[in-house]
TIMI-2910 file (N, C-alpha, C, CB; in pm, 1 decimal, decimal comma, always signed):
<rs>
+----------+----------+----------+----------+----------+----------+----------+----------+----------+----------+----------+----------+------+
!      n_x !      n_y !      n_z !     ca_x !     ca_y !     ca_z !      c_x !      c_y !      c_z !     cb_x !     cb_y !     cb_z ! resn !
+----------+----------+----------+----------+----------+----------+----------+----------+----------+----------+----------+----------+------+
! +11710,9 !  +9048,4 !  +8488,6 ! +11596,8 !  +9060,8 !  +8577,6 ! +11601,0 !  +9193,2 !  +8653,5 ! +11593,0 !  +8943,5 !  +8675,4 !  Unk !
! +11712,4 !  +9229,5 !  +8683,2 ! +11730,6 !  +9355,4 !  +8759,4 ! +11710,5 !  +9488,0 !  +8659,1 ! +11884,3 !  +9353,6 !  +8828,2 !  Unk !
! +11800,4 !  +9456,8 !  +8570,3 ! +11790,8 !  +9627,8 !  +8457,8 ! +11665,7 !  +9610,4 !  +8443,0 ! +11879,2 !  +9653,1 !  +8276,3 !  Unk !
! +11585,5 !  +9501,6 !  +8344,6 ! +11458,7 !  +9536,3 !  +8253,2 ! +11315,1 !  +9491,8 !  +8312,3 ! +11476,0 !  +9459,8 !  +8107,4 !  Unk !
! +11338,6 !  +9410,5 !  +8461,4 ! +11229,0 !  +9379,4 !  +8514,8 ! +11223,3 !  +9441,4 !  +8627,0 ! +11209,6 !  +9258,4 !  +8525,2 !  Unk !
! +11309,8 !  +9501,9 !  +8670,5 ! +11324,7 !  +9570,5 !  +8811,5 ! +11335,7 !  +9491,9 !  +8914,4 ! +11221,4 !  +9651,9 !  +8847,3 !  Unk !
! +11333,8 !  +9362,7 !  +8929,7 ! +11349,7 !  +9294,4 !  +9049,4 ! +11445,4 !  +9291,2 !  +9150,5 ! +11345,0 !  +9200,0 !  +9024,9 !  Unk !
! +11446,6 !  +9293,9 !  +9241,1 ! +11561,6 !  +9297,0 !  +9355,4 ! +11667,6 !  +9195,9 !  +9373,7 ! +11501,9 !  +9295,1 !  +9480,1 !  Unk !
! +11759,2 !  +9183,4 !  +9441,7 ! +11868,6 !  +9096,0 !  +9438,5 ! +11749,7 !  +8994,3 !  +9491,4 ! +12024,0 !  +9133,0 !  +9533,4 !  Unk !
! +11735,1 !  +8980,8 !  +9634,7 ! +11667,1 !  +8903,1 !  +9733,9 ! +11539,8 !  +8812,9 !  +9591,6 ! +11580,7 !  +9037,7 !  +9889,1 !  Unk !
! +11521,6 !  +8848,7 !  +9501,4 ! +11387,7 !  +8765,2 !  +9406,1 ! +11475,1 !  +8693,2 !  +9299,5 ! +11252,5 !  +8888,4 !  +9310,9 !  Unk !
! +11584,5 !  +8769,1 !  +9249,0 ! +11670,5 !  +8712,5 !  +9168,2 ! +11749,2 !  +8570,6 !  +9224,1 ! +11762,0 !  +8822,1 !  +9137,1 !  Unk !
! +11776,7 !  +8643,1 !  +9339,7 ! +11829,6 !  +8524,5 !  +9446,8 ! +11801,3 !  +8421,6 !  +9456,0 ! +11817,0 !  +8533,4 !  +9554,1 !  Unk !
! +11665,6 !  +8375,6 !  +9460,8 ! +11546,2 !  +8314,5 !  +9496,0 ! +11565,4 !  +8228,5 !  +9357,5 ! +11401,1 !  +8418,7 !  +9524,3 !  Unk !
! +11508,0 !  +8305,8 !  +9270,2 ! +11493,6 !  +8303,0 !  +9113,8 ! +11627,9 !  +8137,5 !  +9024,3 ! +11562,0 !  +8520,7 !  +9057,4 !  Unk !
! +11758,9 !  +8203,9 !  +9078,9 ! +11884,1 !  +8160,4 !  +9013,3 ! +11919,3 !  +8031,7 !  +9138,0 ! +12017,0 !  +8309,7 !  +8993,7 !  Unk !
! +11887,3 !  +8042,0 !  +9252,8 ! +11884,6 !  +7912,0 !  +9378,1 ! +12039,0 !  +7979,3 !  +9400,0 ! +11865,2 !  +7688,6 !  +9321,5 !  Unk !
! +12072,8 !  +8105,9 !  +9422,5 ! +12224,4 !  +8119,0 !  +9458,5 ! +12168,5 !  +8259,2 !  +9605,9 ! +12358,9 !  +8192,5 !  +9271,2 !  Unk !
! +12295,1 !  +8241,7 !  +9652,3 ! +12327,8 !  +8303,4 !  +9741,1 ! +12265,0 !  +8488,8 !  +9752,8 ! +12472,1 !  +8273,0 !  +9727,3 !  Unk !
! +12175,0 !  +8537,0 !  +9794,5 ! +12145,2 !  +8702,8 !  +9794,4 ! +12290,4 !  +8749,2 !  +9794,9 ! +12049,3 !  +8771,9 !  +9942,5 !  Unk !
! +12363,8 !  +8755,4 !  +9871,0 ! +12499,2 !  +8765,2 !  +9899,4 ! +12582,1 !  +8795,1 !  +9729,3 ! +12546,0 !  +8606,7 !  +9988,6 !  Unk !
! +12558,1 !  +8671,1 !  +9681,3 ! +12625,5 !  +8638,2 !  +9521,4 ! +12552,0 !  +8737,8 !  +9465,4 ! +12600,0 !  +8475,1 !  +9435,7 !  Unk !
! +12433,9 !  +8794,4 !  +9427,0 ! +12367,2 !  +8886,6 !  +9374,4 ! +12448,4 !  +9010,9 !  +9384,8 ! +12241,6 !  +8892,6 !  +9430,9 !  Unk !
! +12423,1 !  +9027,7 !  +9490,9 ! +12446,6 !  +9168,8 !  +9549,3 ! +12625,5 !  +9225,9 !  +9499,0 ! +12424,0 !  +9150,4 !  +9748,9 !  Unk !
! +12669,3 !  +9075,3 !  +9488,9 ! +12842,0 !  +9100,0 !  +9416,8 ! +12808,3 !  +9144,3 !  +9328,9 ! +12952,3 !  +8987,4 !  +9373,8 !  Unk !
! +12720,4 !  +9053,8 !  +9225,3 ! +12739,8 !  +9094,6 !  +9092,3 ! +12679,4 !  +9200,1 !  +9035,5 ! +12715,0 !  +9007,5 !  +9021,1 !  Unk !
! +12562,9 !  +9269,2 !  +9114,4 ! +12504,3 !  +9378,6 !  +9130,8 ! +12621,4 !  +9514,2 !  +9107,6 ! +12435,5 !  +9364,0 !  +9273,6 !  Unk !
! +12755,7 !  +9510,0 !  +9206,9 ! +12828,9 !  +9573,6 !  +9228,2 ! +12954,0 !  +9603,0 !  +9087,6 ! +12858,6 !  +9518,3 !  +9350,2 !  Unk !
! +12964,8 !  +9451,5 !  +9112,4 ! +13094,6 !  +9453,0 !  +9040,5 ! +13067,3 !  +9485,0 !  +8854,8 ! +13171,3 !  +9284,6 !  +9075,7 !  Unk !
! +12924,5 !  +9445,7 !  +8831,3 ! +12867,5 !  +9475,6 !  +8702,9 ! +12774,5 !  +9585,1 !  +8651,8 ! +12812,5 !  +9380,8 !  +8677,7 !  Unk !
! +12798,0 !  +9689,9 !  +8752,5 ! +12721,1 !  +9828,9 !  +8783,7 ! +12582,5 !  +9827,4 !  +8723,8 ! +12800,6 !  +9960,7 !  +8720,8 !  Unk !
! +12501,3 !  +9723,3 !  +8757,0 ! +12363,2 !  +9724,5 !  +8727,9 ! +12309,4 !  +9846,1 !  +8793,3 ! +12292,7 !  +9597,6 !  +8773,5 !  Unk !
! +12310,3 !  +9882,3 !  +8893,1 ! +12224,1 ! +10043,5 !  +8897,8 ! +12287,6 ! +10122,2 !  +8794,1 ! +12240,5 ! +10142,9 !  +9055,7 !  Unk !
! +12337,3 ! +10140,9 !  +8715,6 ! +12403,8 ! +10193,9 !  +8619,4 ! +12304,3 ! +10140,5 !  +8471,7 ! +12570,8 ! +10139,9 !  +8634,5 !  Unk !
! +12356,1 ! +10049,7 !  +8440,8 ! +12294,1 !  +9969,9 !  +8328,4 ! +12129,3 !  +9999,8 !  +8354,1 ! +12340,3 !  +9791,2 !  +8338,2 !  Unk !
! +12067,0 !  +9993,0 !  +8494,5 ! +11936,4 !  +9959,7 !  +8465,6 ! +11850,4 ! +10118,2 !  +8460,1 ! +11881,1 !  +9844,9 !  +8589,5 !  Unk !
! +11978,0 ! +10240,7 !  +8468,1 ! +11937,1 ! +10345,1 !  +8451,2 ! +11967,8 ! +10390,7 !  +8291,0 ! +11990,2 ! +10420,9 !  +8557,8 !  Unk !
! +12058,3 ! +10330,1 !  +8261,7 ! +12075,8 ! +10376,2 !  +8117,9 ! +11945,1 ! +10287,6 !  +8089,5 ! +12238,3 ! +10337,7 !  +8025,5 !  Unk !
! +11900,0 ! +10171,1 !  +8095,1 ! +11784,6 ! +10076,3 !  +8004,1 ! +11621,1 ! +10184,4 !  +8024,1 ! +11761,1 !  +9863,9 !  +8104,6 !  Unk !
! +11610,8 ! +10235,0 !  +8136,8 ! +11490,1 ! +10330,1 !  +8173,3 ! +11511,0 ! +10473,8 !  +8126,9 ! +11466,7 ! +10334,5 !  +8331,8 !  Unk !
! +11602,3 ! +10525,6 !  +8053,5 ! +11626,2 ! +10633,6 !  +7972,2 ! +11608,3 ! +10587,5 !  +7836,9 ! +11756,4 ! +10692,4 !  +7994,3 !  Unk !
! +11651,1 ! +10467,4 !  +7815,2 ! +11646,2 ! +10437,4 !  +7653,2 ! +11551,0 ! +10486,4 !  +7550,8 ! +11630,8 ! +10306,9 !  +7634,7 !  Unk !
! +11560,6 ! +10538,9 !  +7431,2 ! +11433,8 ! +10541,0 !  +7389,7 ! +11326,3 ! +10424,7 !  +7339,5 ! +11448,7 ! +10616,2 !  +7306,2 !  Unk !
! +11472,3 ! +10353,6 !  +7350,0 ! +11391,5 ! +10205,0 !  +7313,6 ! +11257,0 ! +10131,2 !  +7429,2 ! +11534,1 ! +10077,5 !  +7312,0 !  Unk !
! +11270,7 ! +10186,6 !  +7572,1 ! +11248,4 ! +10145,1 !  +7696,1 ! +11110,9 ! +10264,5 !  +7683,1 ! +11393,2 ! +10157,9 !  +7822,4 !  Unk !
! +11136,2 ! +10408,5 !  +7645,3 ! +11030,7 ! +10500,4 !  +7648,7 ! +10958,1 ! +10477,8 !  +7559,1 ! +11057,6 ! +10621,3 !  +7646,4 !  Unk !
! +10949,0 ! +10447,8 !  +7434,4 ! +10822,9 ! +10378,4 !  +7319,5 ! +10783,7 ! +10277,5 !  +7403,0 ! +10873,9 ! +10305,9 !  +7150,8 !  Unk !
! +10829,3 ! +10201,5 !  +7444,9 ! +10794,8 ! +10021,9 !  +7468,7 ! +10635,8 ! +10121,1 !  +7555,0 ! +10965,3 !  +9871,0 !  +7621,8 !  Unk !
! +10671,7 ! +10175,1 !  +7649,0 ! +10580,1 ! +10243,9 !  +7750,9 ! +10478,2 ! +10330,4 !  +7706,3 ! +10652,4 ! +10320,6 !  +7838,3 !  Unk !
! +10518,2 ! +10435,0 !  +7602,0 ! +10420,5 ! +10474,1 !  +7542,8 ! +10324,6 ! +10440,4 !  +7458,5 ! +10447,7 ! +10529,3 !  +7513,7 !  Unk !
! +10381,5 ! +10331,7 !  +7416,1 ! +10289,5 ! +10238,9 !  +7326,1 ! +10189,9 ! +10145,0 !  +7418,9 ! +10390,6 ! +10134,9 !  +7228,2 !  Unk !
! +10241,0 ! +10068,2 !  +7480,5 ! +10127,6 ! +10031,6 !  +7631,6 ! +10076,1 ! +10189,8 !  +7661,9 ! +10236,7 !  +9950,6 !  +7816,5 !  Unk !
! +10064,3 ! +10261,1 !  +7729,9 !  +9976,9 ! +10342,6 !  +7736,6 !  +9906,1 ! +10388,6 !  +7672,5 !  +9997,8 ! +10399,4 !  +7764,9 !  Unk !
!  +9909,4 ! +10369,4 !  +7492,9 !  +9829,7 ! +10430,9 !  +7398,9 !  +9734,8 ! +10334,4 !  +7361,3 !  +9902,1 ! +10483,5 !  +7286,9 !  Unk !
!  +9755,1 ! +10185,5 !  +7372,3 !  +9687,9 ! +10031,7 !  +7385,4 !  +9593,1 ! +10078,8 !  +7427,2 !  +9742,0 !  +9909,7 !  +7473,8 !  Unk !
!  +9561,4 ! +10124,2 !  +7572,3 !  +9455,5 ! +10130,1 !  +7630,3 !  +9346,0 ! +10240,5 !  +7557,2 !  +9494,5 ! +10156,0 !  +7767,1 !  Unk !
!  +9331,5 ! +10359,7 !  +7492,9 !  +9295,2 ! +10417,7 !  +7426,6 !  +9277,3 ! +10360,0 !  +7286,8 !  +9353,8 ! +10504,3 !  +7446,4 !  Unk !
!  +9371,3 ! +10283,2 !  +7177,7 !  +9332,2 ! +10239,0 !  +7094,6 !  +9178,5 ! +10138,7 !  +7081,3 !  +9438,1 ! +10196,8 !  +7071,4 !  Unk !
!  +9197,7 ! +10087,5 !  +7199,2 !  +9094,3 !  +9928,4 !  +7229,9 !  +8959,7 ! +10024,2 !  +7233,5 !  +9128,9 !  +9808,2 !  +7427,8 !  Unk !
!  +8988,1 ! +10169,0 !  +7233,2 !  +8855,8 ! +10237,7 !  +7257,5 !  +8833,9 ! +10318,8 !  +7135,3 !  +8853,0 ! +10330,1 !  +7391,0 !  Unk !
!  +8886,3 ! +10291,0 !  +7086,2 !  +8888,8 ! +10386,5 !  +6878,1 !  +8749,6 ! +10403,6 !  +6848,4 !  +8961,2 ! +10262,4 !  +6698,3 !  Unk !
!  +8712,3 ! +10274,4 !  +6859,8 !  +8586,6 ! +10324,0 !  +6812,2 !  +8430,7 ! +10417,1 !  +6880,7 !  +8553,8 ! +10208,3 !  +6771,4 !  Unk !
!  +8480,4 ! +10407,3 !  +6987,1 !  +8377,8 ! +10514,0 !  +7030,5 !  +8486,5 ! +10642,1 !  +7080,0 !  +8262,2 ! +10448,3 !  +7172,6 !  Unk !
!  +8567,9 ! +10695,4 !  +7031,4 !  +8640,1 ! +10732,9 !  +7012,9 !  +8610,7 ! +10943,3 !  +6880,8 !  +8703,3 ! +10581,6 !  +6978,8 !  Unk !
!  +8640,7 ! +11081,9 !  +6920,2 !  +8551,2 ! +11101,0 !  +6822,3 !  +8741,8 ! +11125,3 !  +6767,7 !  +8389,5 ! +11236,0 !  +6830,1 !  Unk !
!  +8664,0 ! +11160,1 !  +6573,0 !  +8825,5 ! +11219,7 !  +6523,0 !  +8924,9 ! +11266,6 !  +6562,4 !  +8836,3 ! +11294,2 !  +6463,7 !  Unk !
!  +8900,7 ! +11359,4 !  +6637,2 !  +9012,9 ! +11453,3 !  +6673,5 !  +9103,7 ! +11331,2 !  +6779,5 !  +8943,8 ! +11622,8 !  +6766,1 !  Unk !
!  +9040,6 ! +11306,5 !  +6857,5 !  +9106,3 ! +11216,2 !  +6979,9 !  +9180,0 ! +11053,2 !  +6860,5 !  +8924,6 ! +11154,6 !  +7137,6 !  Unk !
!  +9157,8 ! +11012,3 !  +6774,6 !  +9215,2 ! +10912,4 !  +6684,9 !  +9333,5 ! +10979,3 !  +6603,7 !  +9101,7 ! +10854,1 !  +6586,6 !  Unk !
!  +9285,8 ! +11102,8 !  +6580,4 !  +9425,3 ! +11189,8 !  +6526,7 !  +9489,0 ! +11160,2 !  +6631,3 !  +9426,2 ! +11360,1 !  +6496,0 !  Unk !
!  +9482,6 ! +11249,9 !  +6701,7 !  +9591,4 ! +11226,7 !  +6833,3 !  +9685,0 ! +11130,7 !  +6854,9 !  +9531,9 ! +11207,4 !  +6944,7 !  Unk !
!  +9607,5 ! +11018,6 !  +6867,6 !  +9705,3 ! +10905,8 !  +6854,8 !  +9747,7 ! +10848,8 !  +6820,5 !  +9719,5 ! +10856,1 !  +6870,6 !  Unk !
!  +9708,4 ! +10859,7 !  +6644,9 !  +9773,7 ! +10841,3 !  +6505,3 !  +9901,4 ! +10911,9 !  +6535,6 !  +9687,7 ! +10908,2 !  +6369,1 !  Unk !
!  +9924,6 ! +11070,8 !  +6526,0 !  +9999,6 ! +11137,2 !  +6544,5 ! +10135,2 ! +11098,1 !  +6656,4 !  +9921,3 ! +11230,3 !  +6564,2 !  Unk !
! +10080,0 ! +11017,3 !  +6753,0 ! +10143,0 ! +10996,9 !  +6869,9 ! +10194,2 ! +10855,2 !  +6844,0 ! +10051,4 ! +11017,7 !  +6996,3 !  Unk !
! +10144,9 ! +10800,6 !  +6747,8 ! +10193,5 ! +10663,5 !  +6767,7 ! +10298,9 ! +10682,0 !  +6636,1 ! +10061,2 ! +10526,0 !  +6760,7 !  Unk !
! +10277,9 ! +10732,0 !  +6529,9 ! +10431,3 ! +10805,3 !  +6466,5 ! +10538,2 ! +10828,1 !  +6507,1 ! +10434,8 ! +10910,4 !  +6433,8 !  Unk !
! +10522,5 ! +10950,5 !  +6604,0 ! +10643,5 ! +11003,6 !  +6663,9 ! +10697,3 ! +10855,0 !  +6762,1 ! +10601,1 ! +11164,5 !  +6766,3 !  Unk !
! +10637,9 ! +10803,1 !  +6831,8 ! +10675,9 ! +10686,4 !  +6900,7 ! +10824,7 ! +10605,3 !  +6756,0 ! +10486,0 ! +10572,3 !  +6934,9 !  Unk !
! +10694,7 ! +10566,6 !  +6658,8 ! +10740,7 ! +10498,7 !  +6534,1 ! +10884,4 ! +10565,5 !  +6548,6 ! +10646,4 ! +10532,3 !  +6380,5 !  Unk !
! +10894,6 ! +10697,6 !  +6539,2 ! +11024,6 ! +10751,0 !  +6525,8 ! +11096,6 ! +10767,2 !  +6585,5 ! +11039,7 ! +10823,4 !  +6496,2 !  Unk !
! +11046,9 ! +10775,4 !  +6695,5 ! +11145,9 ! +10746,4 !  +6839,9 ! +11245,9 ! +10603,3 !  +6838,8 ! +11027,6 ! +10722,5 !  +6988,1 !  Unk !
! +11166,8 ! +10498,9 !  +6817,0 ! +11215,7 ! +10354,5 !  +6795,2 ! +11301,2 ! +10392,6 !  +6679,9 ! +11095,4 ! +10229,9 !  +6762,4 !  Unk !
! +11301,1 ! +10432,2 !  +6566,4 ! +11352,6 ! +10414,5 !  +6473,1 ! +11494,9 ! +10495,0 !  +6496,4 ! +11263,5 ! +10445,2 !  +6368,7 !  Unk !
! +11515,5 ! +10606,5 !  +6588,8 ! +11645,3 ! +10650,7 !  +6651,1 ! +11768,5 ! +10564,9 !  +6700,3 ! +11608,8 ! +10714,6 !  +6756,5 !  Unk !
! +11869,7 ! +10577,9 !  +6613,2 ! +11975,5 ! +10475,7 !  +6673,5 ! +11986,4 ! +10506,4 !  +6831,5 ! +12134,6 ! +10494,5 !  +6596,9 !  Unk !
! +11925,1 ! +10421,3 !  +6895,5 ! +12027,9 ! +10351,2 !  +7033,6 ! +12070,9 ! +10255,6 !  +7040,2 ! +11988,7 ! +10332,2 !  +7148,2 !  Unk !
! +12203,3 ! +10316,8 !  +7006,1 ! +12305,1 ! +10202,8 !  +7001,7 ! +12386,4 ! +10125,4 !  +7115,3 ! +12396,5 ! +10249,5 !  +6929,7 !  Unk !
! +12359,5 ! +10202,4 !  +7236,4 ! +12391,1 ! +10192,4 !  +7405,0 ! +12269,5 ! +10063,7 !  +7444,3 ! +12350,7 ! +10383,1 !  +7510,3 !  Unk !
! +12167,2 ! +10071,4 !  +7432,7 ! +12057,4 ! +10026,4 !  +7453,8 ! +12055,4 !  +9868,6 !  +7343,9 ! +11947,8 ! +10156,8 !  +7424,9 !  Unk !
! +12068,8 !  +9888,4 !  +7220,1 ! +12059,0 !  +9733,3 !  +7130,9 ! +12194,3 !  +9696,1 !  +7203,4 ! +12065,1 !  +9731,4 !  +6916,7 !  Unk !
! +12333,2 !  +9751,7 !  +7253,3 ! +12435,6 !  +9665,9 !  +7274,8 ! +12397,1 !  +9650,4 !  +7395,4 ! +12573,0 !  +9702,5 !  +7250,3 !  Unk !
! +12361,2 !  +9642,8 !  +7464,9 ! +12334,2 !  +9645,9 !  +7576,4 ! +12214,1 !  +9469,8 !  +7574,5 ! +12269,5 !  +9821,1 !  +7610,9 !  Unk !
! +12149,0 !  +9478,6 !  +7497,0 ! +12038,0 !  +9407,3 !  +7462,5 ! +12108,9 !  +9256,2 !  +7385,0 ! +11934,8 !  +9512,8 !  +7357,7 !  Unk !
! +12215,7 !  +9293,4 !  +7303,6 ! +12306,5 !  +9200,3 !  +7219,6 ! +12378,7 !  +9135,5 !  +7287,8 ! +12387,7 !  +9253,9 !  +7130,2 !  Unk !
! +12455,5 !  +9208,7 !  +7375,3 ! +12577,9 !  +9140,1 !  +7463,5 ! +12490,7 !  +9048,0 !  +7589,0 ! +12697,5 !  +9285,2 !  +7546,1 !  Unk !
! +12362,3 !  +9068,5 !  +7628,3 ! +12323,9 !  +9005,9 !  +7729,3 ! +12263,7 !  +8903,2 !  +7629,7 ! +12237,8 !  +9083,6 !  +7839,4 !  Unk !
! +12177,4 !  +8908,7 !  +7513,5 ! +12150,8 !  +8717,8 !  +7490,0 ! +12288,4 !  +8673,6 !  +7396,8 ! +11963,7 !  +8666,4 !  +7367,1 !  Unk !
! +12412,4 !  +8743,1 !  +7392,4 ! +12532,2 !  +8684,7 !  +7405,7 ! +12583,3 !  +8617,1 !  +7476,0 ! +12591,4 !  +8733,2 !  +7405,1 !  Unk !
! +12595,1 !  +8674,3 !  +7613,8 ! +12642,6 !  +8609,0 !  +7756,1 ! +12550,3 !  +8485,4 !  +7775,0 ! +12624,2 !  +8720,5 !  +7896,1 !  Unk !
! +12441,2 !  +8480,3 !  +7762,2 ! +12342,1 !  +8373,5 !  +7790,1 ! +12388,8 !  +8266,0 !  +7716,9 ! +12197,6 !  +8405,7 !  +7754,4 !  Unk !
! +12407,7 !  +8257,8 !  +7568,5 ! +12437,6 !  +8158,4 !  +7484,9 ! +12584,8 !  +8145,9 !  +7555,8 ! +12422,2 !  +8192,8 !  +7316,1 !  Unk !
! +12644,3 !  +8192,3 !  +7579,2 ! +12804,1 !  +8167,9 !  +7646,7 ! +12771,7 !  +8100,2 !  +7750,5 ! +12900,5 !  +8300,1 !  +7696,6 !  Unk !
! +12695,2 !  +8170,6 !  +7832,8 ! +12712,3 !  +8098,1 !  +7949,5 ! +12646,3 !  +7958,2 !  +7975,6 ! +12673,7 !  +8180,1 !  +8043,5 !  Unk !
! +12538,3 !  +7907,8 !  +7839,5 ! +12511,8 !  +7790,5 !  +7815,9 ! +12559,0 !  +7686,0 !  +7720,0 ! +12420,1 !  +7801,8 !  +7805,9 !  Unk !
! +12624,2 !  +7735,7 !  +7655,5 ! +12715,9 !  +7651,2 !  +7577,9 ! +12865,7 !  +7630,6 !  +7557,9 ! +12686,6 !  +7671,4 !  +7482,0 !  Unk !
! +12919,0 !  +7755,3 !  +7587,4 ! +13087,5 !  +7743,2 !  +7614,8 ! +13098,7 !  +7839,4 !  +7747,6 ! +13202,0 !  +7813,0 !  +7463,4 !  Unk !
! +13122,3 !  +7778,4 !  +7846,6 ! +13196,9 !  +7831,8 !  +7939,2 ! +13329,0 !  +7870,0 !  +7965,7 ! +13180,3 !  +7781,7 !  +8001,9 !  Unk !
! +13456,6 !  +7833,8 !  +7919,3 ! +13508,7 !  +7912,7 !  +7905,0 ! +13544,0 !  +8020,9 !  +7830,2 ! +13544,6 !  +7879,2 !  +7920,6 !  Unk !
! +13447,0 !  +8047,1 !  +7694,3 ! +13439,8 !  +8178,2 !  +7640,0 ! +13344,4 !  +8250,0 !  +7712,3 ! +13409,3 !  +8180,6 !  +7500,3 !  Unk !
! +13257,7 !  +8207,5 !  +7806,4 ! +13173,5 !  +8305,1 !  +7887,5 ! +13247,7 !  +8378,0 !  +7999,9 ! +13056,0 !  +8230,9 !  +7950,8 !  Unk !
! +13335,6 !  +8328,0 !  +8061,1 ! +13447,1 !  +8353,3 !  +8134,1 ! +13548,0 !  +8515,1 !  +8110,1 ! +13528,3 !  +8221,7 !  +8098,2 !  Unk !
! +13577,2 !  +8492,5 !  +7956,5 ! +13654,6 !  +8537,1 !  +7922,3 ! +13560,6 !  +8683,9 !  +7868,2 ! +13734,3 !  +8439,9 !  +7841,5 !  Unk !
! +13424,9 !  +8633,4 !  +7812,3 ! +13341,7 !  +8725,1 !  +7758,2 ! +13333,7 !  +8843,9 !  +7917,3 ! +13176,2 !  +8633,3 !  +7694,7 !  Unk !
! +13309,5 !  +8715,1 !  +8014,3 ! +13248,7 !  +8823,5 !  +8158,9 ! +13348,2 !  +8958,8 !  +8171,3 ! +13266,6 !  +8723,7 !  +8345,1 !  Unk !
! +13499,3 !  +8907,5 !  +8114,2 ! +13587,8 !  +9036,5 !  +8172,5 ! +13615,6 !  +9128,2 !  +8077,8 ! +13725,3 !  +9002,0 !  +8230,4 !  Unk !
! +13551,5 !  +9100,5 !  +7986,4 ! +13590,3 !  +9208,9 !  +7866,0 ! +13470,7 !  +9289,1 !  +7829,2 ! +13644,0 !  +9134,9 !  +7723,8 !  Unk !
! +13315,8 !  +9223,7 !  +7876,9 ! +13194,0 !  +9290,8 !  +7862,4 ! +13190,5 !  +9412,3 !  +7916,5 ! +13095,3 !  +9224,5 !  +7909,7 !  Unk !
! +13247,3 !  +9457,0 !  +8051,1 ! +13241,4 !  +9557,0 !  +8136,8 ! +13319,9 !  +9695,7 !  +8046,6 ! +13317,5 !  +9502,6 !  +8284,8 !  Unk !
! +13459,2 !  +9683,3 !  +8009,8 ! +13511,2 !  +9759,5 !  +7930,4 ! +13449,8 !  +9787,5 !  +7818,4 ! +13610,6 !  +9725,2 !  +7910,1 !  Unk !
! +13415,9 !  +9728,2 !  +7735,6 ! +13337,7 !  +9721,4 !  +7592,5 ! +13206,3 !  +9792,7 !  +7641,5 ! +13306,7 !  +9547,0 !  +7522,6 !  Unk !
! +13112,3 !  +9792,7 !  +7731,8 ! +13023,0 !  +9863,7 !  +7771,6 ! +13083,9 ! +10052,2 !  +7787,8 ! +12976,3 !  +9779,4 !  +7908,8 !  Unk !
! +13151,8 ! +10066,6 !  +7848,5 ! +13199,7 ! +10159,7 !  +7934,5 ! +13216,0 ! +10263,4 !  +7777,6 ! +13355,2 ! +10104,6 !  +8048,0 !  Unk !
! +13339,3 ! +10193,5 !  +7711,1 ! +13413,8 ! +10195,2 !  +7563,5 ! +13208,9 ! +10270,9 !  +7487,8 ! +13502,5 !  +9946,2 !  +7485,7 !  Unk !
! +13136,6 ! +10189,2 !  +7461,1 ! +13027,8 ! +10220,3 !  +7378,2 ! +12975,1 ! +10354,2 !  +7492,1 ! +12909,2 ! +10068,0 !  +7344,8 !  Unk !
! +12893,8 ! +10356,1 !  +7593,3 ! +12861,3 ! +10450,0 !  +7682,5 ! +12923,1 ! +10594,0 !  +7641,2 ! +12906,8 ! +10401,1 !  +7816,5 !  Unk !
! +13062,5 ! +10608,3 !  +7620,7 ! +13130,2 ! +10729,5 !  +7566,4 ! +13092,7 ! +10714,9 !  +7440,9 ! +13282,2 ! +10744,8 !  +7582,6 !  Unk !
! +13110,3 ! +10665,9 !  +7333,3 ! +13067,9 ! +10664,6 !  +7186,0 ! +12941,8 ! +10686,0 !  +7166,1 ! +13093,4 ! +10549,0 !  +7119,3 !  Unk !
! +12840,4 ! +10647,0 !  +7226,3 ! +12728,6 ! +10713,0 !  +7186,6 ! +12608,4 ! +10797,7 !  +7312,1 ! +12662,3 ! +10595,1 !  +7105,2 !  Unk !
! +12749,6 ! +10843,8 !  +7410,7 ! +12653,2 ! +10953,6 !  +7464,2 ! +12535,0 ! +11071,8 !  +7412,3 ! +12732,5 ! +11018,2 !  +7513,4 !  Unk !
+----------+----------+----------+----------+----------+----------+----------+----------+----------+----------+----------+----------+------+
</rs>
């Protein structure tokens, strides 16, 4: 909720029925201002956006003249190719969190064990595909 929706501890708080307090730990101890700056660099995160912004212009194609449909033919390619760029920081990032979820709903003590080894294994990929 925090990296990819932007929400604040205080809504998450709210959100999960736990403590703002408890947020704000795990905020810390799991360097989400970190994570939620690598997720808003992603290129995976910059298509998602450019493509909503080009939505609004497509819905208008047809009164629309050539040159301006090139355009965003052209633009919605390079997008295409943008996505198609390994980020590999960004899918692990994306993998390990509906990982943790299934952990943390079906085996808890491998979610446990997952929580202390996710942080390193992040850190570990972050250098590998700077």
């Amino acid at each position: 909720m925090f990296i990819r929706e932007g929400k604040g501890t205080q809504e998450i708080a709210a959100a999960l029925g736990v403590a703002p307090s408890t947020v704000t730990r795990w905020k810390k101890k799991r360097n989400w201002e970190q994570r939620r700056l690598d997720y808003q660099n992603s290129a995976l995160n910059i298509a998602e956006k450019l493509l909503k912004l080009l939505s609004r212009d497509v819905q208008e194609l047809q009164r629309l003249d050539p040159a301006a449909v090139d355009k965003i033919v052209k633009a919605v390619k390079a997008i295409r190719s943008l996505n198609q760029d390994v980020d590999m920081l960004g899918a692990t990032i994306e993998v390990m969190e509906q990982l943790a979820n299934f952990l943390q709903s079906r085996h808890a003590r491998l979610y446990k064990d997952f929580q202390e080894v996710l942080p390193q294994f992040l850190i570990y990929m972050r250098e590998k595909y700077k």
